[in-house]
C-alpha positions as CSV (number, residue, x, y, z in Angstrom):
1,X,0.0,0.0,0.0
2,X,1.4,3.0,-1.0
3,X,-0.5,5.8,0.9
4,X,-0.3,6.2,4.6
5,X,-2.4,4.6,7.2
6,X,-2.5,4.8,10.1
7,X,-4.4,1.7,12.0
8,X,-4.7,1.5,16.3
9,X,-6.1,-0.8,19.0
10,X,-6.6,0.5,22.2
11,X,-7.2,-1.2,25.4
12,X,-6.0,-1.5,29.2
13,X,-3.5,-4.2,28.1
14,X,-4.3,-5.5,31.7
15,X,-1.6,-7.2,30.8
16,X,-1.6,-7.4,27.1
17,X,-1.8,-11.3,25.8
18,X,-1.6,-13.4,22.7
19,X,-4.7,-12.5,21.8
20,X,-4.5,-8.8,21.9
21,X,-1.1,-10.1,19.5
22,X,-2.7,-12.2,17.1
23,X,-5.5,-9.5,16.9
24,X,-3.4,-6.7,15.8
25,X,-1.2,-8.8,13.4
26,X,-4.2,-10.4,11.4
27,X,-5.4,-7.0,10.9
28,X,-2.1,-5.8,10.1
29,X,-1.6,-8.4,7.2
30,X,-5.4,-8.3,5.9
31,X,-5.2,-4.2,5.6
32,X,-2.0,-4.6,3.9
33,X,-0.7,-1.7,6.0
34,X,3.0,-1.1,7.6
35,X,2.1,-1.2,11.2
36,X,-0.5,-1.2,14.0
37,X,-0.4,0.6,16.7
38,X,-1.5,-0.8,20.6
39,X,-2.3,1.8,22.7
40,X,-2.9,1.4,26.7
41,X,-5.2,3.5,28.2
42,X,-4.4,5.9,31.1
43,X,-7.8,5.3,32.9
44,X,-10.4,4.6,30.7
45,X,-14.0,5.8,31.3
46,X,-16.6,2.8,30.7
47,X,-15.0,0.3,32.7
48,X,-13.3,-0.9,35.6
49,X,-10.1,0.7,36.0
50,X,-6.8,-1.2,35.5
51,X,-5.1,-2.8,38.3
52,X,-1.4,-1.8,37.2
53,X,-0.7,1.6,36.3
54,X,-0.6,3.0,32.7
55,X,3.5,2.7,33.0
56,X,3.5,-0.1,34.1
57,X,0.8,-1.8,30.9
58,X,2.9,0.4,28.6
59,X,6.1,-1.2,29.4
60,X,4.7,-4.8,28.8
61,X,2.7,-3.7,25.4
62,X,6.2,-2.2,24.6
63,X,8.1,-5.9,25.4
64,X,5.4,-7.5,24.1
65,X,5.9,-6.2,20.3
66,X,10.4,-5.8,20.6
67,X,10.7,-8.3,18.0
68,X,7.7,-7.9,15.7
69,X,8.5,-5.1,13.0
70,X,4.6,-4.8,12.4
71,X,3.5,-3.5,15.8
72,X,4.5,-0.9,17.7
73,X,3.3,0.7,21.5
74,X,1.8,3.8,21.1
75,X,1.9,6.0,24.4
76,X,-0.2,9.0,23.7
77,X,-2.9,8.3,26.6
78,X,-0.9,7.2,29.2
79,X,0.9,10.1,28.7
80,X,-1.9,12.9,28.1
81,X,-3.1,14.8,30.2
82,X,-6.7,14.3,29.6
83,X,-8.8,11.5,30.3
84,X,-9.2,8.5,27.8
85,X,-11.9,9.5,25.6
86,X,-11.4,7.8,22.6
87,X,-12.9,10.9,20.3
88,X,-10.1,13.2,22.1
89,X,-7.2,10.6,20.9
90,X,-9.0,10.2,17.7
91,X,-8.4,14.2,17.3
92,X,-5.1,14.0,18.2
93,X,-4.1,11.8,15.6
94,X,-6.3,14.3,13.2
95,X,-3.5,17.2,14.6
96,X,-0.4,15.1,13.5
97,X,-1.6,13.4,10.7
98,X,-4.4,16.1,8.8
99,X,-7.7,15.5,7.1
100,X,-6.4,13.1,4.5
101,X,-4.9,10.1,5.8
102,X,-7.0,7.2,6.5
103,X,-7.1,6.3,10.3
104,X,-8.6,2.8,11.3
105,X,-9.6,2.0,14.9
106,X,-9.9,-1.6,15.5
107,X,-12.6,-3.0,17.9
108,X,-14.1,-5.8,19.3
109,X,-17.9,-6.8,18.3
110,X,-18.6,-6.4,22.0
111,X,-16.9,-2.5,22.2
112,X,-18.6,-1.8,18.9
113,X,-22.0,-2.6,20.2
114,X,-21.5,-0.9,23.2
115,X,-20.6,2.9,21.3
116,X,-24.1,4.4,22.5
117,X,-22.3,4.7,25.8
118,X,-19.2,6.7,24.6
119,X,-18.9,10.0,24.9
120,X,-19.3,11.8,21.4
121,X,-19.5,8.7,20.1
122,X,-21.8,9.8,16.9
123,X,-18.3,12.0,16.2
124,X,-16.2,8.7,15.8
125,X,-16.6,8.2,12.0
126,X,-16.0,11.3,11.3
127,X,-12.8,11.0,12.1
128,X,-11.6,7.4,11.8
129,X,-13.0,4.0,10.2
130,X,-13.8,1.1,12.5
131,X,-12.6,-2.2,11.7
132,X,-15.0,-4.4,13.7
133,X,-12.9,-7.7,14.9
134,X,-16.1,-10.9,15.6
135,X,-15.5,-14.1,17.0
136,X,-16.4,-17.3,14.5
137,X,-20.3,-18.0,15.7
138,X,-21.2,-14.6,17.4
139,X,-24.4,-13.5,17.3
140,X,-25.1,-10.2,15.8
141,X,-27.6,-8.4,18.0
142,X,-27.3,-4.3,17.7
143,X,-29.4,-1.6,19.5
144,X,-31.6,0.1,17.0
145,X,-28.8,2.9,17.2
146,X,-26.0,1.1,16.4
147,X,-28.4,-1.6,13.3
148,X,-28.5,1.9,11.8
149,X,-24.6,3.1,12.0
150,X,-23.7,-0.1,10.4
151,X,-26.6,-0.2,7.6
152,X,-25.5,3.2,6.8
153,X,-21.3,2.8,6.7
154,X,-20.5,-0.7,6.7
155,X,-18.4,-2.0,3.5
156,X,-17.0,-5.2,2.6
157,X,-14.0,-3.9,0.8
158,X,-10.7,-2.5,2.0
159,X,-9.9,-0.5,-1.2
160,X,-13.4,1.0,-1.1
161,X,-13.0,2.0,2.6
162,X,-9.3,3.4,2.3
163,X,-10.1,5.2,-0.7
164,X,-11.9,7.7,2.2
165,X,-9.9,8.7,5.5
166,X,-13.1,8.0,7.6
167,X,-16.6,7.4,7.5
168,X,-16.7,3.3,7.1
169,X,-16.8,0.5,9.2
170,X,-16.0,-3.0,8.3
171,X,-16.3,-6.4,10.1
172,X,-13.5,-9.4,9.9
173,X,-13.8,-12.2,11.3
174,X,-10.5,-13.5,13.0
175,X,-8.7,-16.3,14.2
176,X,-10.6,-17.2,17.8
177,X,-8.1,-17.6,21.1
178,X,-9.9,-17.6,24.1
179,X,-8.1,-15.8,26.3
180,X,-8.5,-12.7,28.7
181,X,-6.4,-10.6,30.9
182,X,-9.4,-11.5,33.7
183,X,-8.2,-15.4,33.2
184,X,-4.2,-14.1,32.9
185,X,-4.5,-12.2,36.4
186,X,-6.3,-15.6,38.0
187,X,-3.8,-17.6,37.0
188,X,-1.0,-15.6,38.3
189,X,-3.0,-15.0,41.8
190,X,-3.3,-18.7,42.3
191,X,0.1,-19.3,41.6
192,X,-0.2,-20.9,38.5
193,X,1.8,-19.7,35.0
194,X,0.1,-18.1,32.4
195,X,3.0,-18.8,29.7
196,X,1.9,-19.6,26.3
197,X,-1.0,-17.2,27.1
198,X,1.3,-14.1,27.5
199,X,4.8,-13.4,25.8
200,X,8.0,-14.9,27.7
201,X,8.9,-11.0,28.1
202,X,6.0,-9.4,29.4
203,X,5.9,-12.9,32.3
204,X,9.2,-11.8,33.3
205,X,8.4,-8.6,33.5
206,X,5.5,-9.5,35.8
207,X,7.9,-11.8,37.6
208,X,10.5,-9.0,38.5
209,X,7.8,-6.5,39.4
210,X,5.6,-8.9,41.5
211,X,2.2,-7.7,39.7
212,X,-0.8,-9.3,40.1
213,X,-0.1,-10.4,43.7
214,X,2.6,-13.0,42.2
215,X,5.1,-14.7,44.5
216,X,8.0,-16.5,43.8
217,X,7.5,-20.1,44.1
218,X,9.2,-21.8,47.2
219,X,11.1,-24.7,46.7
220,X,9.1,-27.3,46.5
221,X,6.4,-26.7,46.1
């Protein structure tokens, strides 16, 4: 692709996992674009606040991609000075990168439906397009609102959407891993390991820093 993108995922990254991973880089290959950005949030607004601070998920999102050339940590809420409203980050990449350049925001089926509940949220797709990431089987059940935002800007085709710096949204289904940062976080609490659900880098960060109430395993045991 020869015209700048610019495609992001946000989330607490509470801590960032294989699935967040695998997300990003499926979306990264089917756009055909150079990168996608993961972006922690300082505090977000519609749900329960992270348990580590925004530093602290910043540092594992930025271990977590080291050796993969097609993702990169993006820090712009954790370190604003505002509140995590996505339509207030979704401006700021309008400052740096103008009018012209396509920007993608990519969201789970279950964040998408819930966009009645943002704040500004009708301002969204006029500044980005949504690339809507559904789980094989789920069941498509939209709010009248949000039946009419798709009916009204939903495409099937990337070259169609990108031809337009916002305004679209498209769905993709994606390879399904089951896991969470809730079942990470339980894992670690109970004493259990959570590799092969989390990168070797971002465990031995949690390790070192003793998050999630981890202790180090007595001999043993």
């Amino acid at each position: 692709m020869n015209q700048p993108v610019k495609v992001f995922m946000g989330g607490t990254f509470d801590p960032i996992h294989n699935g967040h991973l695998r997300t990003a880089l499926e979306i990264q290959q089917w756009l055909g674009v150079e990168q996608v950005a993961l972006m922690p949030s300082k505090a977000p607004v519609h749900r329960k606040q992270p348990e580590r601070s925004g530093q602290q998920r910043l540092d594992m999102v930025r271990l977590a991609v080291a050796d993969e050339r097609a993702l990169v940590a993006d820090d712009r809420e954790v370190t604003s000075a505002e509140a995590s409203y996505t339509v207030l980050t979704l401006e700021s990449f309008r400052r740096e990168l103008g009018e012209n350049v396509p920007i993608c925001m990519i969201l789970g089926m279950d964040a998408y439906l819930s966009l009645p509940q943002w704040d500004r949220w009708q301002e969204l797709l006029n500044l980005c397009h949504i690339v809507v990431v559904k789980r094989p089987g789920w069941i498509y059940e939209p709010c009248d609102q949000m039946q009419q935002l798709s009916q009204q800007h939903e495409v099937d085709d990337i070259d169609t959407m990108l031809q337009f710096p916002s305004g679209h949204v498209i769905f993709r289904e994606l390879t399904p891993l089951g896991i969470s940062a809730t079942q990470i976080r339980a894992l670690i609490r109970a004493g259990f390991s959570p590799r092969y659900l989390i990168p070797d880098a971002v465990w031995d960060y949690i390790k070192h820093n003793k998050l999630y109430d981890y202790e180090q395993p007595t001999e043993g045991k």
